[in-house]
Structure formats: C-alpha cells, structure tokens
N, C-alpha and C positions, 0 to 999 in steps of 0.2 A: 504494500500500500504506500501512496504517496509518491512513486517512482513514476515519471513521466515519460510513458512508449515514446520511443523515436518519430513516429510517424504524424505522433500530438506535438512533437517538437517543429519539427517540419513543416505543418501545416500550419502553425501559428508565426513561423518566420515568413512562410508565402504571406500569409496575410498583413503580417506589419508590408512586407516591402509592396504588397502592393496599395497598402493606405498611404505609408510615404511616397512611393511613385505617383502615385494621385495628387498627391499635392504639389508635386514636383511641377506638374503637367498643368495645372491649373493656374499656376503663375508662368508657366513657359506659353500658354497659351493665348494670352494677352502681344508676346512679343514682335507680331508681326505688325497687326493694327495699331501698337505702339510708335515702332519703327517706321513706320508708313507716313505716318501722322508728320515724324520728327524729319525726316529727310524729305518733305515736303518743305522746309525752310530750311536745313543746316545739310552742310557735306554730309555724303556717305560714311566718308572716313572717320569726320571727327563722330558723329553717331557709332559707327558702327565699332570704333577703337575706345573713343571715348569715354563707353561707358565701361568697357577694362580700366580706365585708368582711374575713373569713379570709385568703382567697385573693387580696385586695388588697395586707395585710401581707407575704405572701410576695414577690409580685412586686415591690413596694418595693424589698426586698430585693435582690430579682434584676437591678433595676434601675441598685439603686446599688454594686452590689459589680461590677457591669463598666462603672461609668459612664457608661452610657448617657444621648446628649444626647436633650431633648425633639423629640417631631416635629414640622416644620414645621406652622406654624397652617393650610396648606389641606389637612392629614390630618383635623384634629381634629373635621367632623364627622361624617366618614364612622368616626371610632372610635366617637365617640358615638353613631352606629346602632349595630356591633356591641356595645354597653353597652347599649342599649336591648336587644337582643335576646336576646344570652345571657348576660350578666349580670344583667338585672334580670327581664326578659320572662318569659322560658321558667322558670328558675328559680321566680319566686314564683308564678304561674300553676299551675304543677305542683304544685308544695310544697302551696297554696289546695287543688287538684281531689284531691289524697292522704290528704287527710284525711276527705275522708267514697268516694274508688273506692280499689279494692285496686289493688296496682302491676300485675298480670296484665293487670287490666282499663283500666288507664291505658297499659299496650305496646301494647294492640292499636292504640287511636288514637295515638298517638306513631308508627306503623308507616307515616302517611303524610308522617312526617320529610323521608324523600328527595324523595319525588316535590315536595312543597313546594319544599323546596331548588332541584330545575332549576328550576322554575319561576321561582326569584326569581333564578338566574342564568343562563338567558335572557333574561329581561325586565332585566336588568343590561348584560347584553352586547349587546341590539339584536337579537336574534333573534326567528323568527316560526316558534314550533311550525304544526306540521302537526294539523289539526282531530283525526285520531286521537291524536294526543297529550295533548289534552285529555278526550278522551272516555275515554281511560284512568284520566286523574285525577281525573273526578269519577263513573268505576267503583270507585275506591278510597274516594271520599268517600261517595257512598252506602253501598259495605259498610260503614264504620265506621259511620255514622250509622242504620245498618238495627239494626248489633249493639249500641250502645250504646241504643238504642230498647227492644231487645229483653231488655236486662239489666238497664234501668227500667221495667221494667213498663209496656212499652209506648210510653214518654213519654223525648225526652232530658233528663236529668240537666243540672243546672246547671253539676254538675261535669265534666259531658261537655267541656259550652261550656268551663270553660275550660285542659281541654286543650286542644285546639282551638284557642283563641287563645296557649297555648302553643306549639304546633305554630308555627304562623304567625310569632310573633314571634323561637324560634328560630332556623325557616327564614332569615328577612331577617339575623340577627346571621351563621349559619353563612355565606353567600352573600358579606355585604358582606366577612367575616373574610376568607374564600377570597379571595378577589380583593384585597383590601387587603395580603396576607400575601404577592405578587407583590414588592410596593415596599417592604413594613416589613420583613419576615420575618415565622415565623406566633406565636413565644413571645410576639415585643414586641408583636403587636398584639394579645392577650388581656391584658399584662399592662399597658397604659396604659389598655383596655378596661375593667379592673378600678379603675384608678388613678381613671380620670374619671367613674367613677359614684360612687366614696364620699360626693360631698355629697349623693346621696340614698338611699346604700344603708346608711350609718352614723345618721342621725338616724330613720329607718323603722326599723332593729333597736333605737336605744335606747327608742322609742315604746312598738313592741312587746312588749320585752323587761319594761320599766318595767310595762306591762299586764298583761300572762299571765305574768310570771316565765320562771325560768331552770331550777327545779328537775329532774332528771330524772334515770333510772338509768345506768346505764355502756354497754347497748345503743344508747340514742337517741344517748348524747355521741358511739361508734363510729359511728352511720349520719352524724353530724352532720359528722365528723372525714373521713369517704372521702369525702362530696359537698362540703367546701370545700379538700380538699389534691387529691385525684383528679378528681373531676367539673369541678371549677371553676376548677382551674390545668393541674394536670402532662397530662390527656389532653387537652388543646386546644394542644400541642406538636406533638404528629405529626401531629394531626386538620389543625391550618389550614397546616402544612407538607405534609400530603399535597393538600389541596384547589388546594392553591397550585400544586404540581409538576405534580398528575394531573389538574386542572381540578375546577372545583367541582360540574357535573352528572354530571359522569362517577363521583369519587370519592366524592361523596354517598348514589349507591347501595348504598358497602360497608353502608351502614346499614340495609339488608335486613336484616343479620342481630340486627339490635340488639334490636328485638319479640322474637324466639325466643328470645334468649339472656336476656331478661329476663327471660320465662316462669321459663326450667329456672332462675334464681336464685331466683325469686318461690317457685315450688316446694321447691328446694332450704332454701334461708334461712331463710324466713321461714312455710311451708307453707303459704302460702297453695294453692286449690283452682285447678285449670287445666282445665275442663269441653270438652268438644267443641264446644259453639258458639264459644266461645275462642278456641279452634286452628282451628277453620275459620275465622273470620273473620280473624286475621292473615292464613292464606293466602291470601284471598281480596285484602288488600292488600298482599303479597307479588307477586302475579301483575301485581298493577294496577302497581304501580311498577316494575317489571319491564318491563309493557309500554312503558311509557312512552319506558324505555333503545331501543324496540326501532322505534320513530317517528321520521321524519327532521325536524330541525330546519331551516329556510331562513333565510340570512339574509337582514336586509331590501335 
C-alpha cells in the first residue's frame, strides 16, 4: 500500500506536460497577430531581434536575483542551438515573412510546428520513424505548400520560404530546449538562451534601429511589448517545463491548437479576413500532424 504503479507515474507526468504545454501554447498563440500589429510601424528586425534583447534584460534579472551559477561549459553549445533557434531563428524569420503575409496566413504554415518538432526529437533521441510517419509529414508539407501556392497566385511567396525556415529553425530550438530542460530546468535554459545570443541580437537591433528608426504609435509598442515579455520569456516556462516532463514529440503536438487559435485572434484583433481555403488548409495540416502522433516510432 501507498507504493505508486509506474504507469500512475506516467500518466500523471503526460498530464502535467500536457497542462504546461497548454499554457505554453496559449501565450505563443497570440505571437503572430502581435507581431503583425508591430511590424506594421517598426523594422522587422528591430521586432523581430528586439524582443530577444527585451527579454534578455528580464532574465538577467531573473538570473541574478536567485543567483544563479553559470552552466557548465559542455551545456553551452547545445544552448546556443536553442539561441539559434528560438531566439534568433524563428523570431526574425517571422517578424521578415509579416511584413508583407497576414498572420492568418502565416498560422496556417506555422501549423507544421509540431510535426517538425518530432521530427527533430526523434532524430535527437536515435529513433527511426516508420515510412508512414513521414509520408504524413510531407502530407502536411505539400498542403501548406499547395495553399501558400494558391494564395500567391499560383507561385510560392518568398515570404512563404521564410516561414518555412522559420518553422525549421524553431522546430530544432523547441526540441534541443525540451530535452536540455531535463538537466537545466526549462526557465534557465530560455533564459541563458537569451543571455548568449545578445552579442548578436543587441548590435543587429542597434543597426536596424539606427536605419528605419524607432518611431511608432502605442498599438505596435503593445504588439512589440506581448512578443518580448510573453512570446519571448514568460511562455517558454511551462512550454520547455512541459516538453521536459511530457517528452518533447509527444507534448509538441499541444500545438495543434496554436494555427486555430491564431486564426480566431487574427480575426478577432486585428480583423484580418479568414476565407475557406484558410480553414481548410490548416485542417488539412491538423490531420497530417495528427497523423503523425498516430505512426509507431522504432528505435534503432
């Protein structure tokens, strides 16, 4: 009596990581219609590096008010992947592709977030999807690439590409995060993430800054303000603390809901239009990442 089966251990970590991946996702969900808003009056850059350098100051902060000692130097490259990826990667890529697609239109490709993600923690962990596994993810690749084809007239957008390499380069930051956040925890490792990118996140915004100016109205400073205190610090707490507990392909998938709920804010916020080809295509890579969860993995 009193001894808890492994299986009641188990099932109670799936479920923390997947309430903190919820909550992860529900502050990351806001970041496009944010972003949108803000590079509507300010650079790409300075938005899109910006708020790294925000949200570097914060965790400074956070670093030093609990004294926290540096991490051993055979951390320090695998944070600097998570720096390359969601501090600097995903962030200015998007930020770039926002300023000439609508954020609607920037969820729908963002919607192969997850399925990216396994794949870069499989390929982390020595694993060997099953050929249906992949034929799911590039079912999700082609929707996107059919509907971004089709919302260019034909022709993908440059912008398309680089979300798209957004995608990608978040994918490897969220993946190396998850798994790093096993042995750091997951605040410290977004917030040394943030620390070790400043010698190129701070001379890129004063470039930029110095170029296009800082002027803008009280909207962009708000969208500027949720994407480096929200997007870029406080929702990468639960996010790499649930990745961490509930595993990173598994928990990854909360972010199904991230496209849709980006939608109904794109709509909501900012009125942007959300058309039926739209909505069919997220579903259509809804399904595909989905499928994905639903393919057995072998290990090697």
């Amino acid at each position: 009596m009193g001894v808890r089966e492994p299986w009641s251990d188990s099932r109670g970590r799936a479920a923390e990581g997947f309430l903190l991946g919820a909550l992860g996702v529900l502050g990351f969900s806001l970041t496009l219609p944010a972003t949108r808003i803000a590079v509507g009056q300010l650079d790409g850059t300075v938005v899109g590096l910006g708020r790294a350098v925000v949200a570097a100051a914060l965790a400074l902060a956070a670093l030093g008010i609990r004294r926290e000692a540096v991490p051993p130097r055979r951390l320090w490259a695998r944070i600097a992947i998570v720096g390359g990826g969601v501090v600097i990667g995903f962030p200015l890529f998007s930020a770039l592709a926002l300023q000439h697609l609508t954020s609607a239109h920037s969820a729908v490709i963002v919607g192969l977030l997850p399925a990216a993600t396994a794949v870069m923690a499989v390929m982390r962990a020595g694993e060997r999807p099953t050929p249906a596994f992949w034929i799911a993810c590039a079912f999700g690749l082609a929707s996107v690439l059919a509907f971004a084809a089709t919302e260019g007239a034909g022709t993908i957008q440059a912008a398309d590409l680089l979300v798209l390499i957004a995608v990608l380069l978040g994918a490897l930051g969220y993946a190396e995060g998850g798994a790093l956040s096993r042995e750091l925890g997951g605040w410290r490792v977004i917030c040394w993430a943030l620390v070790v990118s400043l010698p190129v996140t701070v001379p890129a915004v004063a470039v930029a800054a110095g170029r296009a100016g800082v002027s803008a109205g009280i909207g962009a400073w708000l969208g500027f303000a949720y994407v480096s205190v929200v997007s870029m610090f406080l929702a990468f707490f639960p996010w790499y603390r649930g990745l961490a507990v509930g595993g990173v392909a598994r928990v990854a998938q909360v972010q199904l809901a991230q496209p849709v709920l980006t939608l109904v804010w794109s709509a909501l916020l900012i009125g942007e239009p959300v058309g039926a080809a739209t909505i069919a295509a997220a579903l259509l890579v809804l399904a595909s990442v989905a499928a994905t969860q639903r393919t057995a993995v072998r290990p090697v």
